[in-house]
Biopython code that builds the backbone (N, CA, C, O; Angstrom):
import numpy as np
from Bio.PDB.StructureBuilder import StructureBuilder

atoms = [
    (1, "UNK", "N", (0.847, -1.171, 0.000)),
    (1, "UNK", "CA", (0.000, 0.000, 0.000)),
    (1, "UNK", "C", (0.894, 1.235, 0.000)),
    (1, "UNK", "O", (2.005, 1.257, 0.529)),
    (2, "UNK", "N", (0.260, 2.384, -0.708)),
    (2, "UNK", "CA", (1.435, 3.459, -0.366)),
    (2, "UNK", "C", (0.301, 4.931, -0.751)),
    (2, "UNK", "O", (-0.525, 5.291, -1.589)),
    (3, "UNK", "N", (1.022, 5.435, 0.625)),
    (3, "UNK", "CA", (0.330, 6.851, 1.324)),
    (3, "UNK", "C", (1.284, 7.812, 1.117)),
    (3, "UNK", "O", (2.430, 7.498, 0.796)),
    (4, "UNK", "N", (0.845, 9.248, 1.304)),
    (4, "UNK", "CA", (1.406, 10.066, 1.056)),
    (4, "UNK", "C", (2.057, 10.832, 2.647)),
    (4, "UNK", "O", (1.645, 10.363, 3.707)),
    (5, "UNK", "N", (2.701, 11.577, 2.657)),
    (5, "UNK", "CA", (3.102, 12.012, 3.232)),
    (5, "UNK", "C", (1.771, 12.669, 4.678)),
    (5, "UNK", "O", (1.650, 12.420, 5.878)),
    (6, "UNK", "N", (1.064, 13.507, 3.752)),
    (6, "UNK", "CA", (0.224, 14.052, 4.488)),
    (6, "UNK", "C", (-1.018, 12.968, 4.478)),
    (6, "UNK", "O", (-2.002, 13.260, 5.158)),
    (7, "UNK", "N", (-1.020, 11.743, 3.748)),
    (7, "UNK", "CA", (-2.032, 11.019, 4.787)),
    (7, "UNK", "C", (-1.587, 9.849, 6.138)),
    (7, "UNK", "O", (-2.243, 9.052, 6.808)),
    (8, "UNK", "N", (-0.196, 10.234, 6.097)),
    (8, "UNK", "CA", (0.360, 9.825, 7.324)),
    (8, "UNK", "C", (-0.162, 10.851, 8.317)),
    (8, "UNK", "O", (-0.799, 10.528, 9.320)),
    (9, "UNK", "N", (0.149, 12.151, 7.976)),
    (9, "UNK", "CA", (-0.149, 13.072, 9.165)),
    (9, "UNK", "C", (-1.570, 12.993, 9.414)),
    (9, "UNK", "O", (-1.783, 13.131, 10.619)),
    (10, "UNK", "N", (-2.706, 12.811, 8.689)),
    (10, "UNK", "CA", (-4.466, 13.046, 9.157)),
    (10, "UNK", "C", (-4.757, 11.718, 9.098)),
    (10, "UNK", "O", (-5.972, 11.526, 9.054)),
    (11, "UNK", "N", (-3.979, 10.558, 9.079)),
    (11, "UNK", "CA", (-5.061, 9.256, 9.404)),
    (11, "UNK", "C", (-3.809, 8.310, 9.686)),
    (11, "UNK", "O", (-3.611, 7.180, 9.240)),
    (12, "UNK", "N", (-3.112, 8.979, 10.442)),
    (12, "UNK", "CA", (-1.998, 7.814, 11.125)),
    (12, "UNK", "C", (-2.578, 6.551, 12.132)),
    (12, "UNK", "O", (-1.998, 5.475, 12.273)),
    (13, "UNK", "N", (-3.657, 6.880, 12.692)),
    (13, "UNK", "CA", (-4.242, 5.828, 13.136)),
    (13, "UNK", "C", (-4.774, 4.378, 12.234)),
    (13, "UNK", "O", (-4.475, 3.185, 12.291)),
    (14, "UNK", "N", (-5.304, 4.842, 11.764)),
    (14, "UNK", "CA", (-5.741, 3.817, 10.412)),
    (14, "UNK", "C", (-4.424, 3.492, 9.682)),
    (14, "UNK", "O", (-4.475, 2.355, 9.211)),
    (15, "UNK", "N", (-3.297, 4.104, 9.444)),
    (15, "UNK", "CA", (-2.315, 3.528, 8.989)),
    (15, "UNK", "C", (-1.802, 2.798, 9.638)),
    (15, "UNK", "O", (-1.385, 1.743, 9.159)),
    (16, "UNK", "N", (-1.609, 3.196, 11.350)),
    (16, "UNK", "CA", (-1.215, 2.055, 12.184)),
    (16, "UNK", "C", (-1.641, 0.838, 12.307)),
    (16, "UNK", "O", (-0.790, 0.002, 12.610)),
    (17, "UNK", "N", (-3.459, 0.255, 12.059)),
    (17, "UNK", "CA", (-3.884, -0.256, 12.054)),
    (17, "UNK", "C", (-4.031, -1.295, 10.980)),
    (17, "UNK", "O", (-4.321, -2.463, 11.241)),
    (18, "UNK", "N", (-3.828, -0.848, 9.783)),
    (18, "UNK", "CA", (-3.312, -1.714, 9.138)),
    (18, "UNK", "C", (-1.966, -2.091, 8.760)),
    (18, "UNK", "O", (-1.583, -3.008, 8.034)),
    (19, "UNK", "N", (-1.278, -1.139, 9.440)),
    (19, "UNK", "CA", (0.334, -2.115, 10.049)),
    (19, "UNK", "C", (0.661, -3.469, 10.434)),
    (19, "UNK", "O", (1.344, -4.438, 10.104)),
    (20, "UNK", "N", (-0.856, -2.709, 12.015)),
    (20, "UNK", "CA", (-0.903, -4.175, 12.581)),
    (20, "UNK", "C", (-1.195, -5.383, 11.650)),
    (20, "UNK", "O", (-0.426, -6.344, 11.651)),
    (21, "UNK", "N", (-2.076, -5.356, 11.013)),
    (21, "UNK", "CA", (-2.804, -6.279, 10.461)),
    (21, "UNK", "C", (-1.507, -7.215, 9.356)),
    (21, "UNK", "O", (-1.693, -8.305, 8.813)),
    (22, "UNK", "N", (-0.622, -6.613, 9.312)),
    (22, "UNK", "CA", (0.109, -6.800, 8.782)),
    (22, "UNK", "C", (1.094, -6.530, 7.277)),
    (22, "UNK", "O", (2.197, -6.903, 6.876)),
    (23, "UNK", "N", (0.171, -5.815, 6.848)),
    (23, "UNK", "CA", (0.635, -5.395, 5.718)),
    (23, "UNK", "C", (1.489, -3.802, 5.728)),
    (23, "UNK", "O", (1.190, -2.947, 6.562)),
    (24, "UNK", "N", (2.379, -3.617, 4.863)),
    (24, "UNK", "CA", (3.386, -3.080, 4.713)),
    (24, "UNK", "C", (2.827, -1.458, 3.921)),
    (24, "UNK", "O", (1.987, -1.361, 3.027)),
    (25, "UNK", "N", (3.514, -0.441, 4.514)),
    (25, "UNK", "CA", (2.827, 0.783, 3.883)),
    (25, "UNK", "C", (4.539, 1.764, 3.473)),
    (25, "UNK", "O", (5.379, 2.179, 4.271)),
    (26, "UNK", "N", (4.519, 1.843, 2.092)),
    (26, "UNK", "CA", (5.137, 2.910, 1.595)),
    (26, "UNK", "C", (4.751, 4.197, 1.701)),
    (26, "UNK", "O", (3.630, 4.615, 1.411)),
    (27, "UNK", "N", (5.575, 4.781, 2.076)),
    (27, "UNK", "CA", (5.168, 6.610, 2.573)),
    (27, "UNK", "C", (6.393, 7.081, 1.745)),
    (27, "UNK", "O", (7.616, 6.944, 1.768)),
    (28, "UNK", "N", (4.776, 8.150, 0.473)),
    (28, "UNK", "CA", (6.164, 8.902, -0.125)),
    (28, "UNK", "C", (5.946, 10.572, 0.039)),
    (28, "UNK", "O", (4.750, 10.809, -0.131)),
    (29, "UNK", "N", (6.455, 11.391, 0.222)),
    (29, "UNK", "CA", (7.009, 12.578, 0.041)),
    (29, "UNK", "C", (7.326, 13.071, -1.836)),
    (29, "UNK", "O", (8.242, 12.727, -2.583)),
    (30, "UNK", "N", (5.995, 14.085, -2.111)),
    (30, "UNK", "CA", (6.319, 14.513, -3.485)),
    (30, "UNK", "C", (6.533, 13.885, -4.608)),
    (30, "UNK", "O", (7.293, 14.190, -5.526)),
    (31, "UNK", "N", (5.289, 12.315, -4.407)),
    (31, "UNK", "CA", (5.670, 11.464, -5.567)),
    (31, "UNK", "C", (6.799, 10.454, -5.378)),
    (31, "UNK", "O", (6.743, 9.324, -5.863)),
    (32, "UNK", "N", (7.776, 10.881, -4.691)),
    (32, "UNK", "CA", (8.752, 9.763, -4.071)),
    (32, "UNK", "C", (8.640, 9.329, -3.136)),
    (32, "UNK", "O", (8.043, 9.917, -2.235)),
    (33, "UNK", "N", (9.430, 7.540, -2.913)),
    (33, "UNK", "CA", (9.105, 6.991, -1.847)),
    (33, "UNK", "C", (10.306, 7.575, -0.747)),
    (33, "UNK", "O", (11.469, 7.949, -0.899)),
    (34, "UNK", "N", (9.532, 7.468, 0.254)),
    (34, "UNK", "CA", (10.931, 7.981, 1.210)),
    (34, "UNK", "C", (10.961, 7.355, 2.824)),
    (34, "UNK", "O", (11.754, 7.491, 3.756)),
    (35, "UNK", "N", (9.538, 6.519, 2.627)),
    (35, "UNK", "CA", (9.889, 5.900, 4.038)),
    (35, "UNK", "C", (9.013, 4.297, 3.510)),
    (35, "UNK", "O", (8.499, 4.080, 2.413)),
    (36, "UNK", "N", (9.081, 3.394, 4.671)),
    (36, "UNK", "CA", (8.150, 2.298, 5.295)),
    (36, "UNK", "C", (7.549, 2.301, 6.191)),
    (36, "UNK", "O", (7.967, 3.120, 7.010)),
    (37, "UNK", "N", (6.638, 1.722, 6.522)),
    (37, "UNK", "CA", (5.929, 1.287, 7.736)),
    (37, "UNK", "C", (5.674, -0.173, 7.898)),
    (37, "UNK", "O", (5.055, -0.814, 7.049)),
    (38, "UNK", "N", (6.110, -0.651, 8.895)),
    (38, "UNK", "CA", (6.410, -2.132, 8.851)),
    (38, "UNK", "C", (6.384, -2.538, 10.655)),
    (38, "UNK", "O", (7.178, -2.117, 11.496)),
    (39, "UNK", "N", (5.219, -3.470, 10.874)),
    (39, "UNK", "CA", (5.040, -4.322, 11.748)),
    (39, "UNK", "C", (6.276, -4.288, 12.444)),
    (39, "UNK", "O", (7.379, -4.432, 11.917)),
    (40, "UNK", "N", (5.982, -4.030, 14.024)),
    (40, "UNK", "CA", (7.252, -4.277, 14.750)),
    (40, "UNK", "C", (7.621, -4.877, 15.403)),
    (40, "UNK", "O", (7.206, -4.566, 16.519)),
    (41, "UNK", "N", (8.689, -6.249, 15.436)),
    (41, "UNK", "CA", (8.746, -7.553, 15.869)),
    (41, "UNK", "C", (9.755, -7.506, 16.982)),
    (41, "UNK", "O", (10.839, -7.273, 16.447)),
    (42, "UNK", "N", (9.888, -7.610, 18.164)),
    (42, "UNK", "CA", (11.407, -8.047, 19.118)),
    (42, "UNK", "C", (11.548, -8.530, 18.929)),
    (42, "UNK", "O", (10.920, -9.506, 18.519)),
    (43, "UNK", "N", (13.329, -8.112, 19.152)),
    (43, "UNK", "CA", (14.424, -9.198, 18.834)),
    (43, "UNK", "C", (13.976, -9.729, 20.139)),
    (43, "UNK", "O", (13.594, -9.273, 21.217)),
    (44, "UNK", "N", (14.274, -11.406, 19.346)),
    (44, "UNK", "CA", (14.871, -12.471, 20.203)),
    (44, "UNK", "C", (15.909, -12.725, 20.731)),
    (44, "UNK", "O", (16.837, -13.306, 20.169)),
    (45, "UNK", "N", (15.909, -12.204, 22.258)),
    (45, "UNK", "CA", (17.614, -12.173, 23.227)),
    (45, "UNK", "C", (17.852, -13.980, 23.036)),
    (45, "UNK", "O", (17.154, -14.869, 23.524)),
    (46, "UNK", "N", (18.571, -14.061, 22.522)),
    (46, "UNK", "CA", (19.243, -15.564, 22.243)),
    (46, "UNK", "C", (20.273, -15.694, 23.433)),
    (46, "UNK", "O", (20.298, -16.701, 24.141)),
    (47, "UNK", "N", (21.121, -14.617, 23.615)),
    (47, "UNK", "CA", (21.879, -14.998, 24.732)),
    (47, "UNK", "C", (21.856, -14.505, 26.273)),
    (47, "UNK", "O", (20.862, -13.844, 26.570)),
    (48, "UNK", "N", (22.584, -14.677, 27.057)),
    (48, "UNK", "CA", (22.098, -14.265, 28.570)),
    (48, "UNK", "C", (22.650, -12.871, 29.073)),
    (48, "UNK", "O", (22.522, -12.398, 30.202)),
    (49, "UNK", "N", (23.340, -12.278, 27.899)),
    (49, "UNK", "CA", (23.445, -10.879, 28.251)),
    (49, "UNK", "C", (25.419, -11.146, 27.915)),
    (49, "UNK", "O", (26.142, -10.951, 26.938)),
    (50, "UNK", "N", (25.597, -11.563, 29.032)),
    (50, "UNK", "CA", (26.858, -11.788, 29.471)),
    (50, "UNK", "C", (28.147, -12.627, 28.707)),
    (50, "UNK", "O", (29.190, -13.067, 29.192)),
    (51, "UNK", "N", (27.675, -12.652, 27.447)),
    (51, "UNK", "CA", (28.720, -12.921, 26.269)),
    (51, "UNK", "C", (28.985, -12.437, 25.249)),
    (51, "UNK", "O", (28.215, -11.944, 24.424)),
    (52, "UNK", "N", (30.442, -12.564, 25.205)),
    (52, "UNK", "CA", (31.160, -12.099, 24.349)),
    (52, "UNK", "C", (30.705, -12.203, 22.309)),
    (52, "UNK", "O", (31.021, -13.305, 21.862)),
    (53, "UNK", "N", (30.255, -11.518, 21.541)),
    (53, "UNK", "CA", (30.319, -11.893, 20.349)),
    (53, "UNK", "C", (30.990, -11.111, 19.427)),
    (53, "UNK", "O", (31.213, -9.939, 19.732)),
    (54, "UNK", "N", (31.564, -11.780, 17.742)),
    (54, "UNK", "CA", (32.184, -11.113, 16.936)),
    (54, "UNK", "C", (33.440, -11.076, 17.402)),
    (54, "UNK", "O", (33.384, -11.721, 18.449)),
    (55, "UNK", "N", (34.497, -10.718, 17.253)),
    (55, "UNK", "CA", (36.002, -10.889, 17.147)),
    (55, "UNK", "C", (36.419, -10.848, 18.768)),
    (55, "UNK", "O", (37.616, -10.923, 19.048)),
    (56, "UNK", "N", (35.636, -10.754, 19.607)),
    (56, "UNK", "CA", (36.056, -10.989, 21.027)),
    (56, "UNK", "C", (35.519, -12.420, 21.798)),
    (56, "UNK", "O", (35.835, -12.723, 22.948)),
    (57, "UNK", "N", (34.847, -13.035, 21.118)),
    (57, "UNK", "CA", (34.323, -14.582, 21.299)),
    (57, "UNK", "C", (35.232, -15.523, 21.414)),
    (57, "UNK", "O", (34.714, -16.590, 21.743)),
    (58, "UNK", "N", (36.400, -15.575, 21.277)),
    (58, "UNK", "CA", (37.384, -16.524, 21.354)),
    (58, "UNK", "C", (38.724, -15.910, 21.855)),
    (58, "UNK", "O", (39.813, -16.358, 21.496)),
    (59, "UNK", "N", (38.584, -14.880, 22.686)),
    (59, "UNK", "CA", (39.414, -13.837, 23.415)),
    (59, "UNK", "C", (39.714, -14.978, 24.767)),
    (59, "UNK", "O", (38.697, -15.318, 25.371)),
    (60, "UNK", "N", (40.858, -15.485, 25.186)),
    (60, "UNK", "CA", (40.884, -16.320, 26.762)),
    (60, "UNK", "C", (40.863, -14.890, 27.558)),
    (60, "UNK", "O", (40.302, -14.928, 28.653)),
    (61, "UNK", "N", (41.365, -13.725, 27.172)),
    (61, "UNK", "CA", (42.111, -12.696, 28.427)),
    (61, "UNK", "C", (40.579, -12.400, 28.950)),
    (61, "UNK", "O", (40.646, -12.172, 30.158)),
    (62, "UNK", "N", (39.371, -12.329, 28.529)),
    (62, "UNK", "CA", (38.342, -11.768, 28.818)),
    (62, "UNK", "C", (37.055, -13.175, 29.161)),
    (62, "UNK", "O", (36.762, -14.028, 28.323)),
    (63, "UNK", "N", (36.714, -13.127, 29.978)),
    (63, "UNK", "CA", (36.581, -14.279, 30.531)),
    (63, "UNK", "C", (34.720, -14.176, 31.010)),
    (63, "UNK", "O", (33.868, -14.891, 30.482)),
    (64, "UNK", "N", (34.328, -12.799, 32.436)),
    (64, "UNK", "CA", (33.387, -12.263, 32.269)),
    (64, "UNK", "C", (33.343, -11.003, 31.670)),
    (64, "UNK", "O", (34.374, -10.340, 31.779)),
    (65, "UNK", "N", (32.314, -10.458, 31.004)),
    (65, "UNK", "CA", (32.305, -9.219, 30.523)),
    (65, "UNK", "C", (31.794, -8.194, 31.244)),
    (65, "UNK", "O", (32.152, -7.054, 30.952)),
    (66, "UNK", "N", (30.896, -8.402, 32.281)),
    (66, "UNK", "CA", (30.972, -7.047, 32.772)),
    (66, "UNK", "C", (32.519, -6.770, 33.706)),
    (66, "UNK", "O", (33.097, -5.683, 33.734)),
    (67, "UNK", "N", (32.778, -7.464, 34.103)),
    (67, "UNK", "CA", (34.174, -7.040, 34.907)),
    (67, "UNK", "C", (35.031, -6.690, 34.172)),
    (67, "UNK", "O", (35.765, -5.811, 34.624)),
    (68, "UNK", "N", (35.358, -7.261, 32.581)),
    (68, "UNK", "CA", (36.124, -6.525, 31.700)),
    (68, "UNK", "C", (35.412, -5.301, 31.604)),
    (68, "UNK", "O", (35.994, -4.446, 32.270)),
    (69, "UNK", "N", (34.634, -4.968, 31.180)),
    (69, "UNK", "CA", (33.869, -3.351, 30.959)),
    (69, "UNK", "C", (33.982, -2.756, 32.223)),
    (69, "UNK", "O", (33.802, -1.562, 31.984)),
    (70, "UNK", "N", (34.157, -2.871, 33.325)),
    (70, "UNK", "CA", (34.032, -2.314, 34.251)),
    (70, "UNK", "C", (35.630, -1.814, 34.342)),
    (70, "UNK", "O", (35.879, -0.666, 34.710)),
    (71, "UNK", "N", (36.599, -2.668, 34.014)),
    (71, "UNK", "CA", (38.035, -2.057, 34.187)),
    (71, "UNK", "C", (38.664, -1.307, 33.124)),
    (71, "UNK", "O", (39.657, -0.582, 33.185)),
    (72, "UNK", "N", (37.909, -1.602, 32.115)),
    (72, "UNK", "CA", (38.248, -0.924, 30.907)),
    (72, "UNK", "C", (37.944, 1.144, 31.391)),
    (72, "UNK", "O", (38.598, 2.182, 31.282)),
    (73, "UNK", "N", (36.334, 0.666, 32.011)),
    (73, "UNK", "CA", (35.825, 2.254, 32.372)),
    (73, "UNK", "C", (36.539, 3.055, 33.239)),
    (73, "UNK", "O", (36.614, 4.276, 33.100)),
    (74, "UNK", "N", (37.221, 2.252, 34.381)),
    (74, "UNK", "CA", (37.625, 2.676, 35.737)),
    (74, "UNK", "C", (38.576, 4.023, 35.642)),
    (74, "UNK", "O", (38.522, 5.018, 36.365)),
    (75, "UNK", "N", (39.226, 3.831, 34.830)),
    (75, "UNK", "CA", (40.206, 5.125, 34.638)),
    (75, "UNK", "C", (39.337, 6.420, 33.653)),
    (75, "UNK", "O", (39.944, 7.440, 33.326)),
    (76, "UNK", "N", (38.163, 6.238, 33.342)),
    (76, "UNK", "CA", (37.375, 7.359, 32.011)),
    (76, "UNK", "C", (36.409, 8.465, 33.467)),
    (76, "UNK", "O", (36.407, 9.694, 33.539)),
    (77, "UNK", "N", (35.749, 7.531, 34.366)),
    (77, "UNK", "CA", (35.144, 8.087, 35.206)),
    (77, "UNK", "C", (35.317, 8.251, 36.694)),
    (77, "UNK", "O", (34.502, 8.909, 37.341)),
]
sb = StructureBuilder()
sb.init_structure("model")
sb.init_model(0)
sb.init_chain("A")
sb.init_seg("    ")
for serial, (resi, resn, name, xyz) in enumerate(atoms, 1):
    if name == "N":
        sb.init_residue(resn, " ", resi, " ")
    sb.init_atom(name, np.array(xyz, "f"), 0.0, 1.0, " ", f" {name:<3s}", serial, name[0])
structure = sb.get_structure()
């Protein structure tokens, strides 16, 4: 579906509503598209907070992470 700019501004409710419903709304500005509107899903926390990922995942020196972050800070504040 695709709305204009200013029928985002006078019937944003009804646009929200069929957000929900699921379908997807192009919002354009002057004939062009310039935004989406798209259903909003949480992320799924997969992990327990407290691990390491991306190029520090296989780090031995760092072991828990908040105590690394915490010594890293100690000298900034």
């Amino acid at each position: 579906m695709e709305a204009t700019a200013k029928d985002l501004r006078f019937y944003s409710k009804e646009l929200l509503e069929t957000v929900k419903r699921g379908e997807e709304i192009t919002i354009t500005y002057r004939g062009k598209p310039c935004a989406k509107l798209v259903k909003f899903e949480k992320p799924k926390q997969t992990n327990s907070g407290n691990e390491l990922f991306g190029i520090w995942k296989d780090n031995d020196k760092v072991k828990n992470v908040e105590n690394y972050v915490r010594n890293l800070r100690k000298g900034r504040f």
